[in-house]
Phi, psi and omega in degrees: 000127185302154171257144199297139156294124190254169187259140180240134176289113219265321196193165150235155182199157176251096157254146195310201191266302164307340196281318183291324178324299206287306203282299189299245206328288160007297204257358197237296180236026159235173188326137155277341172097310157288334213226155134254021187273145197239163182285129198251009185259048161268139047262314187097295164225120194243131179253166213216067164261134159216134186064047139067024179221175196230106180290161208205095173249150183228142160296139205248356176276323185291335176324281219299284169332308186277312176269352135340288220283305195300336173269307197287339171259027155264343202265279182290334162236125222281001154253021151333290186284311147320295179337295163293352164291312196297301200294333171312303192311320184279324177268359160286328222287329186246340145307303218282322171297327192276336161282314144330291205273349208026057205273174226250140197229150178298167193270338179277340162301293176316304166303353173270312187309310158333305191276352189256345192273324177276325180319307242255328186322315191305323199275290162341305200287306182303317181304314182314311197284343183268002180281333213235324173295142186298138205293348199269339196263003182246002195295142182082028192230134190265108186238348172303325179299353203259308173328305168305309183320298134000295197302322214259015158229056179267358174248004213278324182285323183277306207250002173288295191298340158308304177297328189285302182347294177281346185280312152325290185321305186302293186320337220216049167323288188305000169234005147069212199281315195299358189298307205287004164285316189328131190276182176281323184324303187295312194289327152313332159286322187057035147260083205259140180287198201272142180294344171262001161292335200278316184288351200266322193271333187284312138316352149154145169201175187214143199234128167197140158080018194053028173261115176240148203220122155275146148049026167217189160254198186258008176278302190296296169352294186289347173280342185279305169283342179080034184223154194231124185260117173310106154263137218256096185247146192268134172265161137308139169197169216241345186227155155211192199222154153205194153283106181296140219223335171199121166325128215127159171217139187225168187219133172175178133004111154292056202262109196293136207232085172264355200171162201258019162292321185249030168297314212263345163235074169288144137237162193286112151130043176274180178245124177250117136286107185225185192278330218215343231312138199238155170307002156252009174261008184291332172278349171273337168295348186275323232251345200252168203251345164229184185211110247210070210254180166274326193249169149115156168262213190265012196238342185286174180315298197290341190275305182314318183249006161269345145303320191293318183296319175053045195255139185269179215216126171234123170233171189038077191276284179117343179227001146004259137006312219244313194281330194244148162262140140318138200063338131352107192267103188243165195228122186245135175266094177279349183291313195235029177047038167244100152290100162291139166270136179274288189232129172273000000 
């Protein structure tokens, strides 16, 4: 029996449909620009919405493979790394005023953004792994400059889905939230389906290889593609531990923030457990009395405005999410990074 590639789940974030497009097609099948060696670990990534977030799994071989590849021509050539910098720099020029203010852009803008946003990923992506490889795998290699460089795409992922998100919104009134379904293909054509197709995808899809898949799971998935999706299995259990990110200890309600579906119904001191949090969960986040995350450090978004806020804050649970309910009567320790369940 052949053996499978297993996928591992690296993060969630609830993005529209192009923003997973322009990052999966990007980082997996189209030319990279540094290379002409193309990624042999496909799909390489497969996303997964469900449960109203966009799930993000990756072959941990193709990881290996890009960052192999990227230290030995960083290696063999000492303006490598210049290169990718310069080339970063150049595929900002026409996202990046627009992703800052996160304005709200007209369909023929919006069909440039798209396209300069996926254009731009292969260069992103190479800047990102060298920044994020462990520093041993790097000696003798000059990163400071990349590093700054680094800096000036730290809103780019949160907030290009936003401008798509919202833009969508305008354009596409009459199609409410199925507007962040759209594929980039239909909006450039401008040829948009049918609302229960849109609904059909809002309720859940697996996007890999430039392929979107309905109406299946990941067992059937996997059979399809010969790959293997990891599943993360949860014991019950009554406390988990994370990192404390703001100091505090707060007791309430449990309301799971996975996606900008459940913003408006935050209530106030309630507790958000979300996978993530992002700049657009911020009026639900003024209203909960803690904050719970699965992923992130002491540098991520909830860590950043639960200081600002002076709200406590636990990150990088990995199981948040899976462990806790709505309604869930909970107790966040921010002193020892521990969340108890009191009462279900």
């Amino acid at each position: 029996m052949k053996k499978l590639n297993t996928y591992e789940k690296l993060f969630s974030r609830d993005f529209s449909l192009p923003s997973v497009e322009a990052w999966v097609r990007g980082e997996s099948i189209n030319p990279k620009g540094w290379t002409e060696q193309k990624q042999p670990f496909l799909p390489y990534i497969i996303t997964e919405r469900s449960d109203d977030t966009v799930h993000f799994y990756y072959d941990l071989k193709g990881v290996e493979w890009v960052q192999n590849l990227l230290v030995k021509l960083a290696r063999k050539d000492n303006f490598f790394i210049k290169n990718i910098e310069n080339m970063v720099i150049q595929k900002l020029t026409f996202i990046k005023p627009i992703y800052d203010k996160e304005k709200i852009i007209n369909l023929s803008d919006l069909k440039r953004f798209l396209k300069e946003l996926e254009d731009g990923y292969p260069w992103f992506e190479a800047m990102w792994w060298f920044c994020q490889m462990d520093s041993t795998r790097l000696t003798a290699l000059n990163l400071k400059n990349i590093q700054k460089v680094r800096t000036l795409t730290d809103k780019l992922c949160n907030s290009s889905d936003t401008v798509i998100r919202k833009s969508l919104f305008k354009i596409y009134p009459r199609l409410g939230d199925l507007s962040s379904v759209l594929r980039t293909k239909e909006i450039i054509s401008e040829k948009i389906p049918g609302e229960k197709i849109l609904q059909k995808r809002y309720r859940g899809y697996f996007f890999a290889n430039n392929q979107l898949f309905i109406n299946t799971n990941k067992s059937t998935l996997g059979k399809k593609l010969e790959v293997h999706l990891k599943d993360d299995v949860v014991k019950k259990v009554k406390q988990i531990k994370g990192n404390p990110a703001q100091q505090g200890v707060a007791k309430g309600y449990v309301r799971r923030l996975m996606g900008h579906r459940q913003i408006s119904e935050i209530k106030k001191g309630e507790i958000i457990v979300s996978p993530m949090t992002i700049p657009d969960f911020l009026p639900a986040m003024k209203k909960a009395s803690a904050f719970v995350t699965d992923e992130g450090g002491i540098l991520c978004h909830a860590a950043i405005v639960a200081r600002e806020l002076k709200k406590p804050c636990i990150v990088g649970t990995k199981f948040a999410t899976e462990v806790f309910k709505n309604g869930d009567y909970v107790e966040v320790d921010a002193y020892k990074g521990i969340i108890k369940l009191i009462e279900h």
